[in-house]
N, C-alpha and C positions, 0 to 999 in steps of 0.2 A: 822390547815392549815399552809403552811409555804409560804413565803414568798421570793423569793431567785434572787436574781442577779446577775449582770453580773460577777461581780469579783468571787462569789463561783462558776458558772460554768466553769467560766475557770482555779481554780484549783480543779475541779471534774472531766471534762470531757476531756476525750483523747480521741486521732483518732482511736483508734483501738476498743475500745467499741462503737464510734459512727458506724462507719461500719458495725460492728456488729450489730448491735440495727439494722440500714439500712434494710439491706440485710435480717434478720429477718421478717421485718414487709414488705418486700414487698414480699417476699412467703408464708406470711400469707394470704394477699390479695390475691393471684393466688388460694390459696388450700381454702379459705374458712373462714380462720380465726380469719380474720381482714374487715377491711370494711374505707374508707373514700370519699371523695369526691373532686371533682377539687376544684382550688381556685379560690373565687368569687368578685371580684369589683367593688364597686360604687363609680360613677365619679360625680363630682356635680360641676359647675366653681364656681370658686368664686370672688370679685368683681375688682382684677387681671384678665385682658382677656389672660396674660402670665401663669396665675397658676391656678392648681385644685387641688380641692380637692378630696383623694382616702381614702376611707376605704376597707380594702380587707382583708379576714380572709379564712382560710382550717382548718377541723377536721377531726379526725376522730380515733379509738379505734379499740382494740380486745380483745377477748377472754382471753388473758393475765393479763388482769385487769386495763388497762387502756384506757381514751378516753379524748383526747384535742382538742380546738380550738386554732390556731394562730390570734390572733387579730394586724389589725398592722393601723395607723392612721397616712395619709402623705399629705403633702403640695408637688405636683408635678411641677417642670419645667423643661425647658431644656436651657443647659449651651455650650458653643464651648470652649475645650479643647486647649493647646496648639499647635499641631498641624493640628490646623482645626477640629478633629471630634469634632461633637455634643454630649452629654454628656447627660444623666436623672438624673438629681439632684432632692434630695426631704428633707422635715425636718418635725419637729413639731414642732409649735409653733414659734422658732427661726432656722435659719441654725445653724446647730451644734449640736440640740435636736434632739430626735427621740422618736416614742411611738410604743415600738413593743412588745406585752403581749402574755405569754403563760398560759392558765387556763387549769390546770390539776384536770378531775375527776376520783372516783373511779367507776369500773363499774358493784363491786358486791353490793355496799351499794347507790352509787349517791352521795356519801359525794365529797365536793372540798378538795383538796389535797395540793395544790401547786398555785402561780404563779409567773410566770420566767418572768424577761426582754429576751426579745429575741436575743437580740443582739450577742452573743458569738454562743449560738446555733444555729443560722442561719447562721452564718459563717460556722461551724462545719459541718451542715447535709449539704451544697451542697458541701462543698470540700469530703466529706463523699461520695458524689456520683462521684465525680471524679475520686477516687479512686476504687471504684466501677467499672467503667467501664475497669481501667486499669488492675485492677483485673483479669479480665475477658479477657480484647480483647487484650490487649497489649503482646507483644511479650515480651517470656519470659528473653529474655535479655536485655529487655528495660533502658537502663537508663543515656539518654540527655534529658532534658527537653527544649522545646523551651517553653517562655511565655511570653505573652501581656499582660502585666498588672502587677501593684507591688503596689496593693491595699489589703485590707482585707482579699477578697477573696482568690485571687492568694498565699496569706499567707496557708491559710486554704488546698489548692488545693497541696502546694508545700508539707506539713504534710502528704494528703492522698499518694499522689505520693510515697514519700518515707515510708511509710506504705503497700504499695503494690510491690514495685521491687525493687532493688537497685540501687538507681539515685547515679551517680557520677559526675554530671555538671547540670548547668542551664545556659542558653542562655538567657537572659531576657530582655525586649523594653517595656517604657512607655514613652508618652510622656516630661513629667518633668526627668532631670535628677537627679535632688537630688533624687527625690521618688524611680529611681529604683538604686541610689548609695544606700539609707538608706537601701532597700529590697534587696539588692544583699550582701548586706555585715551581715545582720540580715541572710540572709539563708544560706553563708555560716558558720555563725559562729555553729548556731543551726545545722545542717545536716551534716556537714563536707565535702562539697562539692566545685568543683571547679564552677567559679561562673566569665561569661563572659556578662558584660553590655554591649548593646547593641546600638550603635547608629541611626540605622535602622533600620525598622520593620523586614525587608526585612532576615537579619542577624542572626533571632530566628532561622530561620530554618533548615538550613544546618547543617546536621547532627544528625538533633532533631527524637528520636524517641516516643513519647509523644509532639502534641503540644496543647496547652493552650491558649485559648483567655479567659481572665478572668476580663471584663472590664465592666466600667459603660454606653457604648458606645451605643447611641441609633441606631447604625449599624451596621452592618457586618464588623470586622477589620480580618477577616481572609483571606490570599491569598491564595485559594487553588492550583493555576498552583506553588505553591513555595514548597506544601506539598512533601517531598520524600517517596516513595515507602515504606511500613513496620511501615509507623506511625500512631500512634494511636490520635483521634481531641477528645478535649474536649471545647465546647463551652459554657461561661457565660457571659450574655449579648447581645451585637449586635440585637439587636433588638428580639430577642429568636432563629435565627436558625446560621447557620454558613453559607457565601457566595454561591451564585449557584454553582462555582465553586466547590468549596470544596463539597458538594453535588454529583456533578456528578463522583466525582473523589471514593466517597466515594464503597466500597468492601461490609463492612457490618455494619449494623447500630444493636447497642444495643439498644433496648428501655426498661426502666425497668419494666413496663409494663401498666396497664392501671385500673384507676378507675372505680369499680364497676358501671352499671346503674343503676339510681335510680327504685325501684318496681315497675313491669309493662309500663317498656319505653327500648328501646332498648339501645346497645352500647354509649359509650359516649369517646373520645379520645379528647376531645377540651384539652387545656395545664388550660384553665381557661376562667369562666364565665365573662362576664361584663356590668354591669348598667348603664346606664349615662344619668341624667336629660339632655331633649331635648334645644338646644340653638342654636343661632346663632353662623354660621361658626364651627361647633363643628366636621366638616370634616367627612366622611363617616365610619362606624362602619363596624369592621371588623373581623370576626372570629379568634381565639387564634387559634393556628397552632394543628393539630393533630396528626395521625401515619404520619411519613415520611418515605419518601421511599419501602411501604410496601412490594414488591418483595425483598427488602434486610435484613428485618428484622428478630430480634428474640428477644425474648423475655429472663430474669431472671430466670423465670421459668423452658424455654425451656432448658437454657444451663445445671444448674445444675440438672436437671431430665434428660437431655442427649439425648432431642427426635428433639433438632435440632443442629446443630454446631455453633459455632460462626467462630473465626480466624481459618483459616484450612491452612492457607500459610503464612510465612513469609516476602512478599510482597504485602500484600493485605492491606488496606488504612480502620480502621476499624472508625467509633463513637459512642460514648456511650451520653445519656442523659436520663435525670430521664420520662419523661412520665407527666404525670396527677398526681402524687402519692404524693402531696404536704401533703396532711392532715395523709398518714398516715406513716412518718416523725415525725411529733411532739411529737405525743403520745409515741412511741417507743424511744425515747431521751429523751426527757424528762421523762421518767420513769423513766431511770437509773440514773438521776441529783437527781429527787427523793430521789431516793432508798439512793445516796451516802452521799445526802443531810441530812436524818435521822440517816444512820449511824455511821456520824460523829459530829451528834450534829450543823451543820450549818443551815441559814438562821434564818430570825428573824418570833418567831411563831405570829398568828392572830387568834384573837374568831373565833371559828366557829361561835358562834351568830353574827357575821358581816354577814354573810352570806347564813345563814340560816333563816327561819320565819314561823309564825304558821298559815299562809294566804296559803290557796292552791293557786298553780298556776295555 
Protein backbone atom coordinates (compact mmCIF):
# COMPACT_ATOMS: atom_id res chain seq x y z
CA UNK A 1 0.00 0.00 0.00
CA UNK A 2 1.40 3.39 -0.75
CA UNK A 3 0.99 6.25 0.80
CA UNK A 4 0.99 9.46 -1.35
CA UNK A 5 0.66 13.28 -1.01
CA UNK A 6 0.00 16.23 -1.86
CA UNK A 7 3.33 17.26 -3.42
CA UNK A 8 3.55 13.68 -5.82
CA UNK A 9 0.05 14.38 -7.01
CA UNK A 10 0.85 17.48 -8.20
CA UNK A 11 3.76 16.30 -10.17
CA UNK A 12 1.55 13.21 -11.44
CA UNK A 13 -1.48 14.62 -12.31
CA UNK A 14 -2.32 17.04 -15.19
CA UNK A 15 -5.55 18.45 -16.49
CA UNK A 16 -5.92 16.48 -19.34
CA UNK A 17 -5.67 12.88 -17.69
CA UNK A 18 -7.91 14.21 -14.97
CA UNK A 19 -10.69 15.05 -17.66
CA UNK A 20 -10.06 12.15 -19.05
CA UNK A 21 -10.43 9.85 -16.02
CA UNK A 22 -13.75 12.45 -15.58
CA UNK A 23 -15.54 11.98 -18.39
CA UNK A 24 -14.69 8.15 -18.43
CA UNK A 25 -16.08 7.34 -15.11
CA UNK A 26 -19.19 9.28 -15.76
CA UNK A 27 -20.24 7.18 -18.82
CA UNK A 28 -19.49 4.45 -16.99
CA UNK A 29 -22.08 5.21 -14.58
CA UNK A 30 -24.79 6.03 -17.48
CA UNK A 31 -23.98 2.49 -19.32
CA UNK A 32 -23.64 0.31 -16.41
CA UNK A 33 -20.18 0.34 -15.54
CA UNK A 34 -19.55 2.05 -12.62
CA UNK A 35 -21.71 2.69 -9.77
CA UNK A 36 -21.36 5.52 -6.73
CA UNK A 37 -23.25 7.47 -4.51
CA UNK A 38 -24.07 11.17 -3.58
CA UNK A 39 -22.17 12.68 -0.86
CA UNK A 40 -23.15 12.39 2.61
CA UNK A 41 -22.74 14.65 6.01
CA UNK A 42 -22.87 14.79 9.36
CA UNK A 43 -23.23 17.82 11.23
CA UNK A 44 -22.79 17.77 15.01
CA UNK A 45 -22.32 21.46 16.87
CA UNK A 46 -19.77 21.73 18.94
CA UNK A 47 -19.16 23.73 22.13
CA UNK A 48 -18.75 26.98 19.69
CA UNK A 49 -22.50 27.94 18.98
CA UNK A 50 -20.41 29.70 15.71
CA UNK A 51 -18.84 26.21 14.63
CA UNK A 52 -19.59 22.73 13.50
CA UNK A 53 -18.55 20.12 13.16
CA UNK A 54 -18.75 18.21 9.51
CA UNK A 55 -17.67 14.86 8.62
CA UNK A 56 -18.67 14.16 4.95
CA UNK A 57 -17.22 11.28 2.69
CA UNK A 58 -18.54 10.03 -1.36
CA UNK A 59 -17.47 6.48 -2.93
CA UNK A 60 -17.63 4.81 -5.21
CA UNK A 61 -15.80 2.08 -8.11
CA UNK A 62 -16.14 0.22 -11.41
CA UNK A 63 -15.55 -2.37 -13.21
CA UNK A 64 -12.07 -0.99 -14.14
CA UNK A 65 -10.61 -2.09 -11.02
CA UNK A 66 -10.99 0.38 -8.72
CA UNK A 67 -13.29 1.57 -5.70
CA UNK A 68 -12.56 4.82 -3.21
CA UNK A 69 -14.12 6.64 -0.43
CA UNK A 70 -13.31 10.45 0.03
CA UNK A 71 -13.03 11.05 3.68
CA UNK A 72 -12.76 14.61 4.63
CA UNK A 73 -13.02 15.89 8.50
CA UNK A 74 -13.88 19.83 9.01
CA UNK A 75 -14.41 22.46 11.54
CA UNK A 76 -17.17 24.83 9.81
CA UNK A 77 -17.86 28.53 10.10
CA UNK A 78 -18.64 31.38 8.42
CA UNK A 79 -16.40 34.61 7.74
CA UNK A 80 -17.50 38.29 5.88
CA UNK A 81 -15.12 38.84 3.06
CA UNK A 82 -13.72 42.00 2.27
CA UNK A 83 -16.37 43.20 0.35
CA UNK A 84 -19.20 42.42 2.52
CA UNK A 85 -19.79 38.70 1.09
CA UNK A 86 -20.06 36.03 3.59
CA UNK A 87 -17.59 33.38 3.15
CA UNK A 88 -17.61 29.31 4.46
CA UNK A 89 -14.52 28.89 6.00
CA UNK A 90 -13.41 25.62 7.57
CA UNK A 91 -9.98 23.72 9.09
CA UNK A 92 -8.83 20.93 11.19
CA UNK A 93 -7.65 21.04 14.11
CA UNK A 94 -6.15 24.65 13.56
CA UNK A 95 -7.06 27.23 10.63
CA UNK A 96 -4.64 26.55 8.25
CA UNK A 97 -4.90 22.44 8.58
CA UNK A 98 -7.06 20.38 6.90
CA UNK A 99 -7.94 16.49 6.96
CA UNK A 100 -9.09 15.51 3.52
CA UNK A 101 -8.21 11.41 2.73
CA UNK A 102 -8.52 9.45 -0.30
CA UNK A 103 -8.64 5.40 0.54
CA UNK A 104 -8.01 3.47 -2.57
CA UNK A 105 -9.26 -0.29 -2.95
CA UNK A 106 -8.72 -2.97 -5.27
CA UNK A 107 -11.87 -4.35 -6.56
CA UNK A 108 -10.66 -7.78 -7.89
CA UNK A 109 -8.75 -8.95 -4.72
CA UNK A 110 -10.33 -6.11 -1.76
CA UNK A 111 -6.61 -5.38 -0.94
CA UNK A 112 -5.97 -1.35 -0.01
CA UNK A 113 -3.99 0.24 -2.43
CA UNK A 114 -3.31 3.77 -1.89
CA UNK A 115 -4.15 6.72 0.40
CA UNK A 116 -3.94 10.24 -0.99
CA UNK A 117 -4.20 13.62 0.94
CA UNK A 118 -6.84 15.04 -0.92
CA UNK A 119 -6.06 18.27 -1.42
CA UNK A 120 -4.50 18.69 -5.06
CA UNK A 121 -6.96 16.16 -6.34
CA UNK A 122 -9.84 18.02 -5.30
CA UNK A 123 -8.71 20.92 -6.67
CA UNK A 124 -8.06 19.07 -10.05
CA UNK A 125 -11.44 17.01 -10.39
CA UNK A 126 -13.84 20.12 -10.02
CA UNK A 127 -11.77 22.23 -12.34
CA UNK A 128 -11.84 18.87 -14.22
CA UNK A 129 -15.52 19.47 -14.49
CA UNK A 130 -15.31 22.95 -15.59
CA UNK A 131 -13.71 21.92 -18.31
CA UNK A 132 -15.86 19.52 -18.90
CA UNK A 133 -18.73 21.52 -19.38
CA UNK A 134 -16.81 23.91 -21.69
CA UNK A 135 -15.91 21.01 -23.54
CA UNK A 136 -19.06 20.29 -24.42
CA UNK A 137 -21.38 23.73 -24.30
CA UNK A 138 -18.94 26.38 -24.95
CA UNK A 139 -18.84 27.89 -28.16
CA UNK A 140 -16.25 26.72 -30.35
CA UNK A 141 -14.54 29.90 -30.42
CA UNK A 142 -14.66 30.58 -26.86
CA UNK A 143 -11.78 32.24 -25.47
CA UNK A 144 -12.32 35.36 -22.74
CA UNK A 145 -12.62 34.19 -19.51
CA UNK A 146 -14.49 36.28 -17.24
CA UNK A 147 -13.74 34.91 -13.33
CA UNK A 148 -14.75 35.68 -9.61
CA UNK A 149 -12.44 34.41 -7.78
CA UNK A 150 -8.38 34.05 -7.76
CA UNK A 151 -8.40 31.11 -5.24
CA UNK A 152 -7.32 27.44 -5.67
CA UNK A 153 -10.09 26.66 -7.42
CA UNK A 154 -10.26 29.44 -10.07
CA UNK A 155 -6.47 28.22 -10.49
CA UNK A 156 -7.48 24.73 -11.23
CA UNK A 157 -10.69 25.97 -13.54
CA UNK A 158 -8.26 28.45 -15.40
CA UNK A 159 -5.97 24.81 -16.48
CA UNK A 160 -9.35 23.05 -17.52
CA UNK A 161 -10.34 26.07 -19.49
CA UNK A 162 -7.34 26.27 -21.47
CA UNK A 163 -7.26 22.51 -21.82
CA UNK A 164 -10.57 22.74 -23.67
CA UNK A 165 -10.43 25.96 -26.07
CA UNK A 166 -7.95 28.45 -26.71
CA UNK A 167 -8.28 31.20 -24.06
CA UNK A 168 -6.37 34.32 -25.02
CA UNK A 169 -7.57 36.67 -21.98
CA UNK A 170 -8.85 36.64 -18.58
CA UNK A 171 -10.97 39.29 -17.04
CA UNK A 172 -10.64 38.52 -13.28
CA UNK A 173 -12.44 40.21 -9.84
CA UNK A 174 -11.83 39.10 -6.17
CA UNK A 175 -12.26 40.79 -3.51
CA UNK A 176 -8.51 41.35 -2.12
CA UNK A 177 -6.42 42.92 -4.67
CA UNK A 178 -3.24 41.37 -4.04
CA UNK A 179 -4.88 37.83 -4.42
CA UNK A 180 -6.09 38.68 -7.81
CA UNK A 181 -2.65 40.89 -8.71
CA UNK A 182 -0.75 37.40 -7.32
CA UNK A 183 -3.51 35.22 -9.83
CA UNK A 184 -3.52 37.40 -12.63
CA UNK A 185 0.14 37.62 -13.09
CA UNK A 186 0.69 33.59 -12.15
CA UNK A 187 -1.83 32.95 -15.10
CA UNK A 188 -0.52 34.98 -17.31
CA UNK A 189 2.89 33.87 -16.85
CA UNK A 190 1.68 29.93 -16.93
CA UNK A 191 -0.97 30.33 -20.05
CA UNK A 192 0.46 33.17 -21.99
CA UNK A 193 -2.53 35.02 -21.87
CA UNK A 194 -3.52 38.61 -21.87
CA UNK A 195 -4.57 39.05 -18.31
CA UNK A 196 -7.11 42.19 -17.23
CA UNK A 197 -7.61 42.81 -13.16
CA UNK A 198 -10.51 43.79 -12.32
CA UNK A 199 -11.68 46.43 -10.13
CA UNK A 200 -15.40 45.60 -10.28
CA UNK A 201 -17.18 42.60 -10.26
CA UNK A 202 -19.33 44.13 -12.73
CA UNK A 203 -16.05 44.31 -15.26
CA UNK A 204 -15.63 40.33 -15.73
CA UNK A 205 -18.00 40.27 -18.03
CA UNK A 206 -17.97 42.30 -20.93
CA UNK A 207 -16.93 40.40 -23.41
CA UNK A 208 -16.40 37.18 -21.47
CA UNK A 209 -17.22 34.19 -23.37
CA UNK A 210 -16.82 31.50 -20.36
CA UNK A 211 -17.74 33.00 -17.11
CA UNK A 212 -16.73 31.60 -13.81
CA UNK A 213 -17.81 32.13 -10.37
CA UNK A 214 -15.24 30.12 -8.48
CA UNK A 215 -15.66 31.25 -4.92
CA UNK A 216 -15.74 30.36 -1.19
CA UNK A 217 -18.89 32.54 -1.12
CA UNK A 218 -21.77 31.27 0.91
CA UNK A 219 -24.05 33.04 -2.01
CA UNK A 220 -24.78 33.72 -5.13
CA UNK A 221 -21.92 36.19 -6.57
CA UNK A 222 -23.04 35.77 -10.12
CA UNK A 223 -25.10 38.67 -12.05
CA UNK A 224 -26.97 37.07 -14.50
CA UNK A 225 -28.71 40.51 -16.16
CA UNK A 226 -24.57 41.25 -16.85
CA UNK A 227 -24.31 37.70 -18.59
CA UNK A 228 -23.82 38.45 -22.64
CA UNK A 229 -25.56 36.44 -25.10
CA UNK A 230 -23.20 33.12 -26.31
CA UNK A 231 -21.58 32.56 -22.82
CA UNK A 232 -21.02 29.69 -21.27
CA UNK A 233 -21.57 29.82 -16.71
CA UNK A 234 -19.64 27.68 -14.63
CA UNK A 235 -20.64 27.90 -11.11
CA UNK A 236 -18.42 27.07 -7.62
CA UNK A 237 -19.75 27.90 -4.54
CA UNK A 238 -22.39 30.51 -3.83
CA UNK A 239 -24.17 28.45 -1.98
CA UNK A 240 -24.38 25.53 -4.78
CA UNK A 241 -26.53 27.08 -7.63
CA UNK A 242 -25.83 30.37 -9.63
CA UNK A 243 -28.41 33.51 -9.07
CA UNK A 244 -32.25 33.26 -10.20
CA UNK A 245 -31.23 35.39 -12.66
CA UNK A 246 -28.67 33.66 -14.30
CA UNK A 247 -31.02 30.74 -14.08
CA UNK A 248 -33.74 32.09 -16.05
CA UNK A 249 -31.38 33.49 -18.40
CA UNK A 250 -30.03 30.19 -18.81
CA UNK A 251 -30.63 28.19 -22.93
CA UNK A 252 -29.20 24.92 -21.72
CA UNK A 253 -28.10 23.25 -18.74
CA UNK A 254 -25.46 20.39 -18.73
CA UNK A 255 -25.93 18.17 -16.00
CA UNK A 256 -23.26 15.33 -15.99
CA UNK A 257 -25.65 13.22 -14.75
CA UNK A 258 -27.01 11.47 -11.87
CA UNK A 259 -26.12 8.80 -9.27
CA UNK A 260 -27.43 5.52 -9.37
CA UNK A 261 -30.46 4.57 -6.84
CA UNK A 262 -29.61 2.73 -4.15
CA UNK A 263 -31.41 -1.34 -4.78
CA UNK A 264 -34.96 -1.39 -4.82
CA UNK A 265 -35.74 2.65 -4.16
CA UNK A 266 -36.34 4.86 -6.95
CA UNK A 267 -34.33 7.92 -8.65
CA UNK A 268 -32.15 9.81 -6.34
CA UNK A 269 -30.72 13.49 -7.87
CA UNK A 270 -30.26 15.21 -4.29
CA UNK A 271 -26.38 16.95 -4.88
CA UNK A 272 -25.80 15.28 -1.22
CA UNK A 273 -27.26 13.70 1.97
CA UNK A 274 -27.20 15.28 5.35
CA UNK A 275 -27.15 14.39 9.11
CA UNK A 276 -27.36 16.63 11.83
CA UNK A 277 -27.52 16.03 15.66
CA UNK A 278 -30.90 17.76 16.70
CA UNK A 279 -30.06 21.24 18.80
CA UNK A 280 -31.15 24.48 19.57
CA UNK A 281 -31.58 27.16 16.94
CA UNK A 282 -29.93 24.69 14.37
CA UNK A 283 -32.47 26.53 11.72
CA UNK A 284 -34.59 24.60 9.47
CA UNK A 285 -32.98 21.54 7.33
CA UNK A 286 -33.15 21.68 3.89
CA UNK A 287 -32.85 19.52 0.91
CA UNK A 288 -29.29 19.62 -1.37
CA UNK A 289 -30.70 20.96 -4.65
CA UNK A 290 -31.38 18.29 -7.47
CA UNK A 291 -31.98 18.21 -11.38
CA UNK A 292 -32.46 21.97 -12.30
CA UNK A 293 -34.10 23.27 -14.80
CA UNK A 294 -35.34 19.84 -16.17
CA UNK A 295 -37.10 21.09 -19.44
CA UNK A 296 -33.53 22.49 -20.43
CA UNK A 297 -31.56 19.73 -19.61
CA UNK A 298 -29.20 16.92 -20.96
CA UNK A 299 -27.25 14.91 -19.94
CA UNK A 300 -23.17 13.45 -20.76
CA UNK A 301 -24.45 10.64 -21.97
CA UNK A 302 -27.10 12.19 -24.11
CA UNK A 303 -24.64 14.50 -25.87
CA UNK A 304 -21.92 12.06 -26.81
CA UNK A 305 -24.29 9.17 -27.81
CA UNK A 306 -25.85 12.13 -29.82
CA UNK A 307 -29.68 11.30 -28.77
CA UNK A 308 -30.01 14.94 -27.49
CA UNK A 309 -28.22 18.33 -28.51
CA UNK A 310 -26.63 20.37 -26.17
CA UNK A 311 -25.53 24.17 -27.80
CA UNK A 312 -27.24 24.35 -31.20
CA UNK A 313 -26.85 28.37 -31.57
CA UNK A 314 -24.20 30.45 -31.00
CA UNK A 315 -26.18 32.81 -28.87
CA UNK A 316 -27.73 30.68 -26.60
CA UNK A 317 -26.51 31.18 -22.74
CA UNK A 318 -25.40 27.49 -21.86
CA UNK A 319 -24.27 25.68 -17.86
CA UNK A 320 -22.67 22.90 -17.14
CA UNK A 321 -22.41 21.32 -13.48
CA UNK A 322 -21.22 17.94 -12.27
CA UNK A 323 -24.74 16.47 -10.75
CA UNK A 324 -24.69 13.92 -7.67
CA UNK A 325 -21.36 12.07 -9.34
CA UNK A 326 -19.05 13.14 -6.34
CA UNK A 327 -18.00 9.38 -5.46
CA UNK A 328 -17.37 8.48 -8.71
CA UNK A 329 -14.66 11.13 -9.22
CA UNK A 330 -12.25 9.65 -6.83
CA UNK A 331 -11.84 6.32 -7.79
CA UNK A 332 -11.20 7.31 -11.46
CA UNK A 333 -8.37 9.88 -10.42
CA UNK A 334 -7.00 8.61 -8.17
CA UNK A 335 -6.35 5.40 -10.11
CA UNK A 336 -4.21 7.10 -12.53
CA UNK A 337 -2.21 8.89 -9.29
CA UNK A 338 -1.89 5.35 -8.58
CA UNK A 339 -1.05 3.92 -11.59
CA UNK A 340 1.78 6.86 -11.92
CA UNK A 341 2.47 6.70 -8.54
CA UNK A 342 3.98 2.76 -9.04
CA UNK A 343 5.31 3.51 -12.09
CA UNK A 344 7.62 5.72 -11.02
CA UNK A 345 8.57 4.48 -7.77
CA UNK A 346 6.82 7.49 -5.76
CA UNK A 347 4.99 7.68 -2.38
CA UNK A 348 6.34 6.27 0.83
CA UNK A 349 5.20 2.23 0.98
CA UNK A 350 3.11 0.83 4.43
CA UNK A 351 2.57 -2.99 5.62
CA UNK A 352 -0.10 -4.18 4.48
CA UNK A 353 -0.34 -5.88 7.94
CA UNK A 354 -1.35 -2.31 9.14
CA UNK A 355 -4.22 -3.03 7.58
CA UNK A 356 -5.24 -5.98 7.25
CA UNK A 357 -6.10 -8.82 10.15
CA UNK A 358 -7.16 -12.28 10.76
CA UNK A 359 -10.44 -11.18 12.75
CA UNK A 360 -13.35 -11.45 10.22
CA UNK A 361 -15.30 -8.46 9.98
Amino acid sequence: MLLIGNDVVKDLLDMPTTMSALEASYLGIARGSAVCRPRIDVSIPTSDAAREYRWGTMEGGSTDGYFAIRMKSDIIYHAVADDGTRTQEKYCKRPGLYCGLIFLTSVETGAPLALINDGVLQHMRVGGDGGLGVKHMARADASVVGMLGSGGMADTHMLAFCAARDIRRLQVYSPTRANRERFGARMAARHGIDVQLCDQPEDVYRGADIVAACTDAAQPVLQGDLLERGCHVVNIGGGGLPDARTMQRVDVYLRMGDAPAPDGHDGMDDEYLRWAVAGPARGRKQRAHGVMLPEKRVTLAELTEGTRPGRVSDDQITWSERGNLQGAQFYAVAGKVYQAARAAGLGQELPDEWFLQTIRN
